[in-house]
Each structure stands twice: as structure tokens, then as C-alpha cells.
C-alpha positions as CSV (number, residue, x, y, z in Angstrom):
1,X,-46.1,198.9,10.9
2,X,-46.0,196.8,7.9
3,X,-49.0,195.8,5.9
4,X,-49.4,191.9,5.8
5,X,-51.5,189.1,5.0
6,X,-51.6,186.1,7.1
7,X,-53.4,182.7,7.4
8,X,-54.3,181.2,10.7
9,X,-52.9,178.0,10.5
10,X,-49.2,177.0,9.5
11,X,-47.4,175.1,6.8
12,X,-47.3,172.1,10.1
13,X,-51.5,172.1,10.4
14,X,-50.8,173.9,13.7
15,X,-53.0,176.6,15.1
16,X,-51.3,180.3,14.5
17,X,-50.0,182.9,17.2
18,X,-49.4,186.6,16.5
19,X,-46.5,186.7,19.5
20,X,-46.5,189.6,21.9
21,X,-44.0,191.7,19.7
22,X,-46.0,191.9,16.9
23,X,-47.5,194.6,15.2
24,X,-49.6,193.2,12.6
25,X,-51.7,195.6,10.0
26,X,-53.7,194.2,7.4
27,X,-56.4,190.8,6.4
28,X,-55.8,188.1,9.0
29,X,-57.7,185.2,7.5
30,X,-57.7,181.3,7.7
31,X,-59.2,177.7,8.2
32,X,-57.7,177.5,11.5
33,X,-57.8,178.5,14.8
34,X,-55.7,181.9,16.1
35,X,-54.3,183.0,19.2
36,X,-53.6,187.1,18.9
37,X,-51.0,188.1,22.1
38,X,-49.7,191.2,19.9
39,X,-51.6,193.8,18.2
40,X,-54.1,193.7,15.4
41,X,-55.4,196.5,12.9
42,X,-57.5,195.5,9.8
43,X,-59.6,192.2,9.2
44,X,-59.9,189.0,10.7
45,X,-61.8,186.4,9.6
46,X,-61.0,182.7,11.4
47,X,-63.2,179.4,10.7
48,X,-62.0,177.9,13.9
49,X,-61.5,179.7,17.1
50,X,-60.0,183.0,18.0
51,X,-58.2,184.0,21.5
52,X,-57.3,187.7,21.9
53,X,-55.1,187.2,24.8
54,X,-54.1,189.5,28.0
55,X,-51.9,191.9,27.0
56,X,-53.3,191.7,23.2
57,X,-55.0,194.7,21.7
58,X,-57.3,194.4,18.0
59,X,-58.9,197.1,16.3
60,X,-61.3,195.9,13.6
61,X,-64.3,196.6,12.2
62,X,-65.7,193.3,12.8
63,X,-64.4,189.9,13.7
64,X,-66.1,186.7,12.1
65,X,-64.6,183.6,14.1
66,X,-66.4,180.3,15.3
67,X,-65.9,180.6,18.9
68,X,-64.0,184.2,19.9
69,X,-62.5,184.8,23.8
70,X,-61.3,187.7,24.6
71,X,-58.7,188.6,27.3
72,X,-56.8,191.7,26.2
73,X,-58.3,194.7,24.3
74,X,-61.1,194.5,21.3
75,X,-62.4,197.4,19.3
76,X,-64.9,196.1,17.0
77,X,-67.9,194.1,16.3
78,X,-67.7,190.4,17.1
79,X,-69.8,187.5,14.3
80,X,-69.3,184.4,15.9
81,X,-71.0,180.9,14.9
82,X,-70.6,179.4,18.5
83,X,-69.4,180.8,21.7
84,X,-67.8,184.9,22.8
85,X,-66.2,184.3,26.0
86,X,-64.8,187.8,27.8
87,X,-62.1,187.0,30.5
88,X,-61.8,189.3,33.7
89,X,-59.2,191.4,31.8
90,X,-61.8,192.2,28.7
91,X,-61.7,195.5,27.6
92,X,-64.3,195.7,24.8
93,X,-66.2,198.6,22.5
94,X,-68.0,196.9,20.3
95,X,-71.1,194.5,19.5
96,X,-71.1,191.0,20.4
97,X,-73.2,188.3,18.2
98,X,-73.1,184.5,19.3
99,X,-74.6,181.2,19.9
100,X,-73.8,182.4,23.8
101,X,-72.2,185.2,25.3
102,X,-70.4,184.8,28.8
103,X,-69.0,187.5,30.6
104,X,-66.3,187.3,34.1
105,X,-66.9,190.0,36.6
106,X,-64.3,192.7,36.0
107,X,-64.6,192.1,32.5
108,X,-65.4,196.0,30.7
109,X,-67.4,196.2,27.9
110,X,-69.8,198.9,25.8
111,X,-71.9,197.8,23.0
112,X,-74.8,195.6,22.3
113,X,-75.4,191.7,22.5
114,X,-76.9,189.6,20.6
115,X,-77.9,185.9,20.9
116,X,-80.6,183.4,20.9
117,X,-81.8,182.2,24.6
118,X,-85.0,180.1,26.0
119,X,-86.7,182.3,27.9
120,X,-89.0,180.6,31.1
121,X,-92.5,180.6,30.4
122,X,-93.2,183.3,33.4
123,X,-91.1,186.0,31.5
124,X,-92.0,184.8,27.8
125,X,-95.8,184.8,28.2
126,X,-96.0,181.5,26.6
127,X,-99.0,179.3,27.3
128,X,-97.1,176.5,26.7
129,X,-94.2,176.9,28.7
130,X,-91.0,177.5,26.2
131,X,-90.1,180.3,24.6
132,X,-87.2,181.5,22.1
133,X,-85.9,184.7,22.6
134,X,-83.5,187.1,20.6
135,X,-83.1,190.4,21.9
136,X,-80.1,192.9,21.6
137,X,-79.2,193.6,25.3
138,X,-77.7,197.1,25.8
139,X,-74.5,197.4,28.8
């Protein structure tokens, strides 16, 4: 497996794949977004959004994306600005930070959450009816 840099978005302006046959070890950063259907070891770190797709498999220490969904296998923390997304086929050790965090049943995961949510006013306690909540939840 070859060390190697890469950018997530090509020469064109196009958003980047990592094809099935791939075997990529190393920094994966960019401006772009990425879609992973091959295997990642090292760093990634998108501005736009990341896809780990069925099939795929990533082992980092953490991912920092805008939006992150995740089909195939992750192992690693997830630091996303907007949206983590795990598809029916997630398989995922790690902790998961996000604006929201959305899970299909069948999807497997171990680690913590964490994201903001409005708790109702019968589980927050508030007197005046809206609450913000942040709270690690543990799966």
C-alpha cells in the first residue's frame, strides 16, 4: 500500500472518488466533496461532504467533513459541521459529532453521539417551554 496525498476535488472542479480498487494510505484533504468506495488509512479532512460507500472501509483517527454518510465500514471519530447520516449497511466504532445524527435500522455502531437538539418542555424542565439540549448519547 502506497503512501499518498490526495485532494478531494479534481483538476475539472469535479467532486473526487477513491474507486473500489483502491488502497489509499496517507492525508486525504480538500475543498471539495469525496466519495470513498475503496479503502482509507490515515487523515481525511473534506470542506464539502464525504460518502463512505457500501463496500468502503476507513480507518482514521478522526474525520472532519461538512456533512459525512456512511454506508461501508468507519473506524474513527466523526467532526462534522452539518449532517452524519449512517445507511442500513453502517458498520461504525467510533464517535459521532454533528449538527444531526440519523441512523437506518440495521445500521451497527459503538461509540458516543454528540449533537445539539430542542428538547420539549416536559423532558427539559423549562418553564417556558424550549429548551437546548447537548448531551453525549452512549449506544
Amino acid at each position: 500500500m502506497a503512501q499518498t496525498r490526495t485532494t478531494a476535488r479534481d483538476a475539472d472542479g469535479r467532486d473526487a472518488r477513491i474507486g473500489s480498487a483502491a488502497r489509499v494510505r496517507g492525508r486525504v484533504h480538500g475543498d471539495g466533496n469525496l466519495i470513498v468506495e475503496g479503502h482509507v488509512e490515515g487523515q481525511l479532512a473534506i470542506r464539502g461532504d464525504l460518502t463512505i460507500a457500501d463496500g468502503a472501509s476507513v480507518t482514521v483517527e478522526i474525520i472532519e467533513a461538512h456533512a459525512v454518510t456512511i454506508a461501508g465500514a468507519l473506524e474513527g471519530d466523526v467532526a462534522a459541521t452539518g449532517a452524519v447520516r449512517l445507511g442500513a449497511s453502517a458498520r461504525v466504532r467510533g464517535n459521532l459529532r454533528g449538527a444531526a445524527i440519523s441512523m437506518e435500522e440495521g445500521a451497527r455502531y459503538s461509540g458516543r453521539l454528540d449533537c445539539e437538539f430542542d428538547l420539549p418542555p416536559e423532558l427539559g424542565g423549562a418553564s417556558r417551554g424550549e429548551t437546548r439540549g447537548r448531551t453525549p448519547a452512549r449506544r
